[in-house]
C-alpha positions as CSV (number, residue, x, y, z in Angstrom):
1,X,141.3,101.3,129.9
2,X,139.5,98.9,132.0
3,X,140.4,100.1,136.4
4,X,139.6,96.3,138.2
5,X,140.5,98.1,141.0
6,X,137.5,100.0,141.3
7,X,135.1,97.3,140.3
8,X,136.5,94.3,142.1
9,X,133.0,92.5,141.7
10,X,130.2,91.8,138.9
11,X,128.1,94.4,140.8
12,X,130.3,97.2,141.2
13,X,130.8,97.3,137.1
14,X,127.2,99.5,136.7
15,X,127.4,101.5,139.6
16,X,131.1,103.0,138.4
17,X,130.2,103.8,134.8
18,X,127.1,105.2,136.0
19,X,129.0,107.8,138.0
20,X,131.4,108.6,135.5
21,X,129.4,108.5,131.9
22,X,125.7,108.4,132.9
23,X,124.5,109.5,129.9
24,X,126.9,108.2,127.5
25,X,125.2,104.9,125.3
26,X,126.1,101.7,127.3
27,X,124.1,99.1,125.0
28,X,122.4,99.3,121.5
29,X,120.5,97.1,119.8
30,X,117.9,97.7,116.5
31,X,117.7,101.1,117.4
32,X,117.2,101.2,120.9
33,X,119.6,102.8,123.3
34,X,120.2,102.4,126.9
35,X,122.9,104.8,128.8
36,X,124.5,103.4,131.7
37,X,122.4,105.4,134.2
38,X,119.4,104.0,133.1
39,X,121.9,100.0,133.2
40,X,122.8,100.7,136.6
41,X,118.6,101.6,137.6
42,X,117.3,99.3,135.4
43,X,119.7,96.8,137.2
44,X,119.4,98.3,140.8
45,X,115.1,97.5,139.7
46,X,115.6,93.8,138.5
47,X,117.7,93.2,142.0
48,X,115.1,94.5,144.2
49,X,112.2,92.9,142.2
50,X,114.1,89.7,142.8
51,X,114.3,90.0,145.8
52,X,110.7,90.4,146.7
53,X,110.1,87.1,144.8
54,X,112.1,85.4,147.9
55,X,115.5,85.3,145.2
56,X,118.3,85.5,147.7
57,X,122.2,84.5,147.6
58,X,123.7,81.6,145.8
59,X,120.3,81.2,144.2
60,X,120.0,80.6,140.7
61,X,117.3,82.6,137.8
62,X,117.5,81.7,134.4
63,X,117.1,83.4,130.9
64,X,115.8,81.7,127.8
65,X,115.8,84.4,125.0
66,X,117.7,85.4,121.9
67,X,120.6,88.0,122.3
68,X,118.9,91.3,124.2
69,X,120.2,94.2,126.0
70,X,118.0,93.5,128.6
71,X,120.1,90.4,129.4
72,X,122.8,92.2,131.2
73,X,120.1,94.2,133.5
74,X,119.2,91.3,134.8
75,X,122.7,89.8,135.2
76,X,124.0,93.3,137.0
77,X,120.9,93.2,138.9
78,X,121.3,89.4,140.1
79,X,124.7,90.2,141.2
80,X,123.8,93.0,143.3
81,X,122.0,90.6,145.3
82,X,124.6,88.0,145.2
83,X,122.6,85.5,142.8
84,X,123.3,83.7,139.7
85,X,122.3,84.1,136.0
86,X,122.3,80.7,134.7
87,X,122.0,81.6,130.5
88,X,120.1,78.5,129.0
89,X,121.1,77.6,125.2
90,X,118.4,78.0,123.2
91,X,118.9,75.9,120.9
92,X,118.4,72.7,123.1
93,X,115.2,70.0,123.0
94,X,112.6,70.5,125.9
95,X,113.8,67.6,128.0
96,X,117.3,69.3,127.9
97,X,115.9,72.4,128.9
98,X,113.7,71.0,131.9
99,X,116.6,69.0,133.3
100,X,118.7,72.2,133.4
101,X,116.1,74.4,135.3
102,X,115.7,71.6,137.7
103,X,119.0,70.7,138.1
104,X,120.1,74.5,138.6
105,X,117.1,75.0,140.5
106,X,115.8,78.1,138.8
107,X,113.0,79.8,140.7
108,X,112.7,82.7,138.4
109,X,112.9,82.4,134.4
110,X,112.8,85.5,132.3
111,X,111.8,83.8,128.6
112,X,111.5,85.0,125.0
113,X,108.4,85.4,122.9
114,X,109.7,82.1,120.9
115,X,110.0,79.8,124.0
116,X,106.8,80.4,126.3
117,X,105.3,77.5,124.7
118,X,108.0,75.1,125.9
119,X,108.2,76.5,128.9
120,X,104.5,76.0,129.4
121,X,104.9,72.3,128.4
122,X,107.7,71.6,130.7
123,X,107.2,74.2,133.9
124,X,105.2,71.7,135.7
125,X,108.7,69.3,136.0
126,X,110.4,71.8,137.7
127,X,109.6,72.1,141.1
128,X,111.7,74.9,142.0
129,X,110.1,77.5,139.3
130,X,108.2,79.5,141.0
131,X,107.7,82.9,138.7
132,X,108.3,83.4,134.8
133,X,108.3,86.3,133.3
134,X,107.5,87.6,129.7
135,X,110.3,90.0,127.7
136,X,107.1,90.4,125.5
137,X,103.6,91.6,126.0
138,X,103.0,88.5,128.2
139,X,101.6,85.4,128.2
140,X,99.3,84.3,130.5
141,X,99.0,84.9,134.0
142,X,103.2,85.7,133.3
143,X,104.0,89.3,133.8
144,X,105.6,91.6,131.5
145,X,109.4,92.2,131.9
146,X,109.3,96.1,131.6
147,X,106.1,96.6,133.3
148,X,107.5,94.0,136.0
149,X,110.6,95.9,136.3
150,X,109.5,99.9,136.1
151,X,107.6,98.9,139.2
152,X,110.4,98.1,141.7
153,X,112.7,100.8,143.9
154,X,115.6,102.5,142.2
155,X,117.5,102.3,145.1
156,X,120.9,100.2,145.5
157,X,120.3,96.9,147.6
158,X,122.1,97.3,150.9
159,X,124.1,93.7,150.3
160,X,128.0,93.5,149.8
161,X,129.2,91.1,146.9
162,X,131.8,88.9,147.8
163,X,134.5,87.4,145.9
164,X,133.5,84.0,146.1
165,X,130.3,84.7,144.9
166,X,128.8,83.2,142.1
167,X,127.8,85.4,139.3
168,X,127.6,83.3,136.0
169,X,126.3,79.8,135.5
170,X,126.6,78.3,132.1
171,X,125.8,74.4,131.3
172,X,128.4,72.6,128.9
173,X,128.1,69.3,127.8
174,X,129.1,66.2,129.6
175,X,130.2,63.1,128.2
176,X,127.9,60.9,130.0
177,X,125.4,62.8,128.5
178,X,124.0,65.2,131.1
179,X,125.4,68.5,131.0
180,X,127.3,69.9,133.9
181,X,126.5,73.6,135.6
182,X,130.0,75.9,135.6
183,X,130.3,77.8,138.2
184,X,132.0,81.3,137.7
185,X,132.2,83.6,140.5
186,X,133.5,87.5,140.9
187,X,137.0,86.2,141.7
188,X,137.2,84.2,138.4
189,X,135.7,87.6,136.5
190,X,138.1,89.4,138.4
191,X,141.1,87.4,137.5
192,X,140.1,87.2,134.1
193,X,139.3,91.1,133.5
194,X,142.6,91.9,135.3
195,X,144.8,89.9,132.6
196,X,142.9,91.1,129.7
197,X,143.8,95.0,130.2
198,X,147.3,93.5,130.3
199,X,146.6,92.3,126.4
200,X,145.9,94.6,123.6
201,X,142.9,92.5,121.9
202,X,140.7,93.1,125.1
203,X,141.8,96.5,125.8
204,X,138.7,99.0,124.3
205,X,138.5,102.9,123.9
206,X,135.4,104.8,126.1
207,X,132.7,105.0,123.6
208,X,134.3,102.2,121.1
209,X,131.5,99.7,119.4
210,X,131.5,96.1,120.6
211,X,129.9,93.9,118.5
212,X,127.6,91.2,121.0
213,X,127.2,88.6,118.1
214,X,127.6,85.2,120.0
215,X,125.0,83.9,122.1
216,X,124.8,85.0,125.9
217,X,124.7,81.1,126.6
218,X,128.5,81.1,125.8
219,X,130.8,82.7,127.8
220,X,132.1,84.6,125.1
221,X,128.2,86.1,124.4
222,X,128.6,87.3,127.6
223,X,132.2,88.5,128.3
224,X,131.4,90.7,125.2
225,X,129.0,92.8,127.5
226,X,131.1,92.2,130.6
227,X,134.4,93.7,128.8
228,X,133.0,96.4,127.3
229,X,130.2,97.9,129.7
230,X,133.9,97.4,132.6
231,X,135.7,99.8,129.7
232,X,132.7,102.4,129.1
233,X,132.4,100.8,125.4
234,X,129.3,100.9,123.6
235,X,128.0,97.2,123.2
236,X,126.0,96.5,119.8
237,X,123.7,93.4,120.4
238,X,122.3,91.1,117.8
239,X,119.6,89.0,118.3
240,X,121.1,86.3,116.2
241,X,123.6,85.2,113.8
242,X,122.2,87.4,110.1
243,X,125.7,87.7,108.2
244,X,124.0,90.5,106.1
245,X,123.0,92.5,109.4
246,X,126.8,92.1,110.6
247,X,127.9,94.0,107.6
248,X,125.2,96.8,108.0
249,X,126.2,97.3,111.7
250,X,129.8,97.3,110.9
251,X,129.5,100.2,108.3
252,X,126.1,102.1,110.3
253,X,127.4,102.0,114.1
254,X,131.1,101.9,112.9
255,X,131.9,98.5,115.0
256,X,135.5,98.7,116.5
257,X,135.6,95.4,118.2
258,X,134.0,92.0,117.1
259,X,134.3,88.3,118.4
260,X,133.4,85.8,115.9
261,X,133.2,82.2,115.5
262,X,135.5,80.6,112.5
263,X,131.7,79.7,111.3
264,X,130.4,83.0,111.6
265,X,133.5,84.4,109.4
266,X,133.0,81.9,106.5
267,X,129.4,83.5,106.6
268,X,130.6,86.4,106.0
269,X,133.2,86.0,103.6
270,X,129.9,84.4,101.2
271,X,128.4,87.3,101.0
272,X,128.6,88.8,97.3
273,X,129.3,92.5,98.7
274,X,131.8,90.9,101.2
275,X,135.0,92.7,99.6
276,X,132.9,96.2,98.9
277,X,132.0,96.8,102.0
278,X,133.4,99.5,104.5
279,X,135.6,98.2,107.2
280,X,137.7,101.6,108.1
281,X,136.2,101.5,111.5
282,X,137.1,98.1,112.2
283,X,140.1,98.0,114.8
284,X,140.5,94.1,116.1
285,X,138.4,91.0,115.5
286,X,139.2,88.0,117.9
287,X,138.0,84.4,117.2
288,X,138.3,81.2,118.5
289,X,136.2,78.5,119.9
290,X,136.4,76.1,116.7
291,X,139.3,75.4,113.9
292,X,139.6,77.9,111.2
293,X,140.4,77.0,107.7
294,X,144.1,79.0,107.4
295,X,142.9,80.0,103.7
296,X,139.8,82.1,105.0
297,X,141.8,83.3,107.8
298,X,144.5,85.0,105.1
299,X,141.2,86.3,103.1
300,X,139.9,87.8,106.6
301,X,142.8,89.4,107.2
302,X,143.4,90.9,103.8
303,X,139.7,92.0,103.3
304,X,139.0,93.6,106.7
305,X,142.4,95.1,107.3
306,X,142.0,94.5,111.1
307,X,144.3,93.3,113.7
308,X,143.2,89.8,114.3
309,X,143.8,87.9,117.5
310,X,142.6,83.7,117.8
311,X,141.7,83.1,121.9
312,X,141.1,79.9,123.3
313,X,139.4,79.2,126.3
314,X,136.8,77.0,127.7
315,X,133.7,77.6,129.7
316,X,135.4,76.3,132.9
317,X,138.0,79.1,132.4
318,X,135.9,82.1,131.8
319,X,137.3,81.7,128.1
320,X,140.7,82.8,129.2
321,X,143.9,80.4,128.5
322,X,145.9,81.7,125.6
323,X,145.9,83.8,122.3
324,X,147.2,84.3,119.2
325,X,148.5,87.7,118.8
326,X,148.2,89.9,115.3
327,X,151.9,89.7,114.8
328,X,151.7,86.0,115.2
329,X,148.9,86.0,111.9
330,X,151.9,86.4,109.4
331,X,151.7,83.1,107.3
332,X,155.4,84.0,107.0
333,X,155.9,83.3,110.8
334,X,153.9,79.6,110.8
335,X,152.1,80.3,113.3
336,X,148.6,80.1,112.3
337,X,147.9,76.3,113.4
338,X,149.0,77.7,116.8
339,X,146.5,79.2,119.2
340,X,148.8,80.9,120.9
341,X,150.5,82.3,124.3
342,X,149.3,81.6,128.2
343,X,147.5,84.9,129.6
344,X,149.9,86.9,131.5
345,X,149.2,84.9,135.0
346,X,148.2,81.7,133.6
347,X,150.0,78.9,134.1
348,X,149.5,76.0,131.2
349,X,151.3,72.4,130.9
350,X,150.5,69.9,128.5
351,X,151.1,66.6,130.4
352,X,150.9,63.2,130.4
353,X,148.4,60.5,132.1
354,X,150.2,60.7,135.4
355,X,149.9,64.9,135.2
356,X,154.0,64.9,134.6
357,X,154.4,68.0,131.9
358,X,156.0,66.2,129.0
359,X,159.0,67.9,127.0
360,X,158.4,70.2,124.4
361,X,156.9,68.9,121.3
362,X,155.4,66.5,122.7
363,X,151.4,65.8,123.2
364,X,150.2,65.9,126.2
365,X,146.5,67.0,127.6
366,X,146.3,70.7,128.2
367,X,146.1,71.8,132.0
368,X,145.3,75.4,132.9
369,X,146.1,76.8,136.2
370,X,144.9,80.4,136.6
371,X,142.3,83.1,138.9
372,X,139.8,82.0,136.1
373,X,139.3,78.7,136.7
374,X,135.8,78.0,137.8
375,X,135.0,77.2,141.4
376,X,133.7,73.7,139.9
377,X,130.0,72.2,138.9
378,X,127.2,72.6,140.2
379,X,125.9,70.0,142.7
380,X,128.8,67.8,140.8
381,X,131.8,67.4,143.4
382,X,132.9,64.4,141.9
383,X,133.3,65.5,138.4
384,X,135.0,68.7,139.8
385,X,137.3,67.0,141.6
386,X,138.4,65.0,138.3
387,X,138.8,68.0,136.8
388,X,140.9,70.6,138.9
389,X,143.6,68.5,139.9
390,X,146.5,70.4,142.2
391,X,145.2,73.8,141.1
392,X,144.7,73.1,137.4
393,X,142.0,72.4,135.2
394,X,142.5,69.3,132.5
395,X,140.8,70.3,129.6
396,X,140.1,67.5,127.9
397,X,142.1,68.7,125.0
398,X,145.6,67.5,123.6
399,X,148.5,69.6,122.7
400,X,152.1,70.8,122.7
401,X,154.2,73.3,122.9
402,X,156.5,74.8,120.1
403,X,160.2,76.2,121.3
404,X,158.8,79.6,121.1
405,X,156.2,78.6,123.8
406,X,153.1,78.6,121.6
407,X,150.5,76.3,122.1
408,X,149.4,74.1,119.1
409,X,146.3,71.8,120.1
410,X,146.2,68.6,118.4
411,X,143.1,66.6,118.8
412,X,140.7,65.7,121.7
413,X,141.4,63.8,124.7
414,X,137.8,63.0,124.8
415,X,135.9,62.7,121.7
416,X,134.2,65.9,121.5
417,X,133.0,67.1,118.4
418,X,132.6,70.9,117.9
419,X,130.4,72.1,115.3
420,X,130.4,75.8,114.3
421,X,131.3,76.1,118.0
422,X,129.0,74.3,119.4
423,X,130.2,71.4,122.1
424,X,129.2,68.1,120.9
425,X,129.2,64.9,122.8
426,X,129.4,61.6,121.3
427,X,127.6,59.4,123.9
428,X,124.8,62.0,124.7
429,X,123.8,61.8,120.9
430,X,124.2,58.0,121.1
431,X,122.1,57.8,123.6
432,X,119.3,59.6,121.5
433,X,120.0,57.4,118.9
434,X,120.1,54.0,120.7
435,X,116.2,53.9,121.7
436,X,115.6,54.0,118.3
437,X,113.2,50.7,117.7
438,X,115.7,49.6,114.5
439,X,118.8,50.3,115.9
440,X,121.0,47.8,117.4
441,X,124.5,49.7,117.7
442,X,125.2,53.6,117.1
443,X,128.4,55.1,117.2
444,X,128.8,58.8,116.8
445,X,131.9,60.5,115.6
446,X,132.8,63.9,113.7
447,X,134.5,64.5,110.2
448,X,135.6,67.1,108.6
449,X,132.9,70.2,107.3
450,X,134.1,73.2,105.3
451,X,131.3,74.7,106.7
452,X,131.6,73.6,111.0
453,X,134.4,73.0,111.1
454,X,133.3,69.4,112.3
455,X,129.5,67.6,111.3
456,X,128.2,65.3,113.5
457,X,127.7,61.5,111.6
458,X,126.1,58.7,112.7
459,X,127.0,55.0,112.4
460,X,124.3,52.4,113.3
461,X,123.7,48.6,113.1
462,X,120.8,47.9,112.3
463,X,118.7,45.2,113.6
464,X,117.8,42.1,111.7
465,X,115.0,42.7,109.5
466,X,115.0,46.5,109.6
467,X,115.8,49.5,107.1
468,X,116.2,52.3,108.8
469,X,116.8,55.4,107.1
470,X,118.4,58.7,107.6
471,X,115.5,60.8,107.7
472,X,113.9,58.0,110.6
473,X,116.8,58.5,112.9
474,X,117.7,62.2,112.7
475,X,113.8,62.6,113.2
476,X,113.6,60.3,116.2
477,X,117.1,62.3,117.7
478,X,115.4,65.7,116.8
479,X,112.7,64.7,119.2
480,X,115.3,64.1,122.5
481,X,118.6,66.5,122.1
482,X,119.3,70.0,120.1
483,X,119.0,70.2,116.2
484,X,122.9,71.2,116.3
485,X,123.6,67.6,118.0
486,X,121.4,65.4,115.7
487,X,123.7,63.9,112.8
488,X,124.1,65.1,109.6
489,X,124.2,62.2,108.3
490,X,124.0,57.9,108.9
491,X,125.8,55.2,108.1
492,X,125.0,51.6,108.3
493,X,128.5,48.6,109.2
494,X,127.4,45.1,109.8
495,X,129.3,45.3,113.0
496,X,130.8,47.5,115.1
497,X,134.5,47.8,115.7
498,X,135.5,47.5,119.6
499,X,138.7,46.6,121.4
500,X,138.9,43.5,123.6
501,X,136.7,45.5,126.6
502,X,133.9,46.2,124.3
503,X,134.5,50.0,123.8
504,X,134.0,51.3,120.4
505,X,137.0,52.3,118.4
506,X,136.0,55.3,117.1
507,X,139.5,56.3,116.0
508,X,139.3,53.5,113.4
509,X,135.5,54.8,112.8
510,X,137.1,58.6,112.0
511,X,140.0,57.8,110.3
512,X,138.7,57.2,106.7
513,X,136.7,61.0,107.3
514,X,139.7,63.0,108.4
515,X,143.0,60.8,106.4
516,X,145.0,63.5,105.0
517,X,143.3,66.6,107.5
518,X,144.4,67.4,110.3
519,X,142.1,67.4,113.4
520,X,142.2,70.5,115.7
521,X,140.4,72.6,117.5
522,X,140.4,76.2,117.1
């Protein structure tokens, strides 16, 4: 059962379980085992090594690798020293990378193996990089993490967290196109940790197995470590996404706990042993973070005889906001469009354009008012001030309430797309596109994918005299944003539809895709 109270701060979370299980297995991943002694050293290292490479409060580091265990050494050990670990998606083009390490101003970037040549090609464009170091063998004049770290005093750092501290930085998506730093401080983990012991799907036995599936540029990658390691659970780490390697760790390191993505479960459910397998260990699996097809929900339920709970949650909100208990995942109850109840002190209102809550039933945009909202973006007062409004964070998102009080989200306020829970946004793609030497017009919307959830498509004009194909532009997007963002397919119109003030009407563009389907977000 998780105790806040004696780990009011990030920091503290290492040092406790050290003391009371030092030698019991804090993290595991392919075969390697680290007790949370050697976290809370290990962590106690990276903070003073830090430190004599001039990293001090409020300043940022950065991590560009695949899942690791090493991950949350560094993030312990950057919060005993009152700095921030700023996770970078992997997944994202060079120039989106570079503009995030400048923007955060990153002065020390642990990378993986895969990345040190982009991070070679694009170092030199961000001024405030001063030292990267290797979780390999090395590269370069670039140290080796574990050599790097082993070298540095075991001793505490003699600096006192505070609440309003930053701890986590993670970038999401903007709809002009640049992504926007969130800034998550102890207070906001605090808040958030404290009403998850109050709910069963986040409350974890000492020496349970937490699957880490999701990446740890997502706040759910990293609340998976964050939970458990609080709890004294054992966290099982996967590098990536391998549906057949989720199976084997379910059944070899009897996995009690797993958050997956709708996406990630469809995986699954396609593998031919999927039914044979052994799921008796298996105690809750929570999901969330894109829609879910209410069919493979009933087969997950029936095949892996777990208690499931749907969360939903935003970046801005430390992923707290409601969920969907088991009891609610009885088709019998109709509740499985929902996603759910408020967290116990969470405040949510779906409300109209003047920020009035509207009457039950209605659609209105979802507003969250809770401890976990973030302390805003990064260097962006203006766009935090648009969004935390009187104490509550508009999501972007429209729903309602039912009479029961459970939240049912309808469709977007903005026109995000969000592929196998991924954050898509329209305009940032569009402006990949629009550069394009044949294109005259691009509009960007997302339909329906069995797969996604959503698939990002393209529709373009193209200019006189031109043929541009498919292949062409999701090359020349591949080149300037994420693979994950680049359509999945084009479409040509002789003209674009717009209202009177020229904006695109990319309702009238989506409705053919989605008549007859609903469009929600999971």
């Amino acid at each position: 059962m998780l105790n806040v109270q004696s780990m009011p701060h990030i920091a503290d979370i290492t040092r406790v379980q050290a003391e009371i299980r030092p030698d019991e297995t804090a993290f595991w991943i392919e075969g390697e085992e680290t007790t949370f002694k050697q976290l809370d050293t290990r962590a106690n290292q990276v903070a003073n090594g830090l430190t004599a490479l001039g990293v001090g409060p409020d300043m940022r580091i950065g991590y560009l690798a695949k899942n690791t265990a090493i991950y949350y050494e560094m993030a312990f050990g950057a919060a005993k020293i009152r700095a921030v670990m700023n996770g970078i998606n992997t997944r994202l083009a060079p120039p989106e990378v570079q503009y995030i390490l400048a923007d955060a101003a990153v002065s020390v970037l642990f990378v993986g193996p895969e990345f040190c040549e982009m991070v070679t090609a694009i170092k030199d464009q961000c001024p405030a990089l001063q030292h990267v170091i290797c979780l390999d063998a090395g590269h370069g004049d670039w140290p080796n993490y574990a050599t790097w770290r082993d070298t540095q005093s075991e001793v505490a750092p003699a600096i006192t967290p505070l609440d309003d501290d930053d701890v986590i930085q993670l970038y999401t998506s903007g709809t002009t196109g640049r992504p926007k730093g969130v800034m998550l401080t102890n207070a906001n983990y605090t808040s958030y940790m404290q009403q998850c012991q109050m709910l069963d799907w986040a409350t974890y036995e000492v020496g349970d197995a937490v699957m880490n599936a999701m990446p740890l540029f997502h706040v759910a990658g990293v609340n998976a470590g964050m939970l458990a390691t609080a709890q004294g659970a054992k966290v099982v780490v996967l590098p990536e996404i391998v549906p057949k390697n989720i199976l084997d760790l379910i059944e070899q390191q009897k996995i009690a706990h797993a958050f997956w993505v709708p996406a990630v479960i469809l995986m699954l459910s396609q593998q031919p042993d999927f039914r044979s397998r052994d799921y008796s260990s298996l105690k809750q699996v929570f999901y969330g973070a894109s829609p879910i097809a209410e069919d493979l929900l009933v087969l997950a339920v029936e095949v892996l005889e777990a208690q499931f709970t749907q969360v939903y949650g935003l970046t801005e909100t430390v992923g707290g906001g409601t969920y969907l208990p088991p009891d609610a995942h009885d088709p019998a109850r109709g509740k499985l469009r929902s996603c759910g109840l408020p967290y116990p002190e969470t405040e949510i209102r779906c409300v109209d354009a003047h920020g009035k809550a509207v009457p039950t039933g209605e659609v209105g945009e979802i507003a969250i008012k809770s401890g976990f909202v973030m302390k805003g973006y990064w260097n962006r007062p203006d766009a935090t001030e648009e969004a935390i409004r009187d104490g509550f964070f508009y999501t972007g998102d429209a729903g309602y309430f039912d009479d029961e009080g459970f939240l049912y989200i309808h469709d977007r306020v903005k026109d995000m797309i969000v592929s196998g829970g991924e954050n898509v946004y329209p305009a940032e793609v569009e402006n990949a596109i629009f550069g394009h030497p044949d294109v005259a017009d691009v509009a960007v919307i997302g339909i329906p994918d069995d797969k996604w959830g959503e698939a990002v498509k393209a529709i373009i004009v193209a200019k006189p005299g031109t043929d541009p194909t498919t292949d062409d532009i999701v090359k020349w997007a591949r080149e300037r944003i994420a693979g994950f963002k680049c359509p999945k397919t084009v479409d040509r119109v002789e003209e674009m539809p717009r209202n009177p003030s020229g904006k695109i009407l990319r309702k009238d563009l989506r409705e053919p895709y989605w008549k007859g389907r609903e469009r929600q977000v999971g």
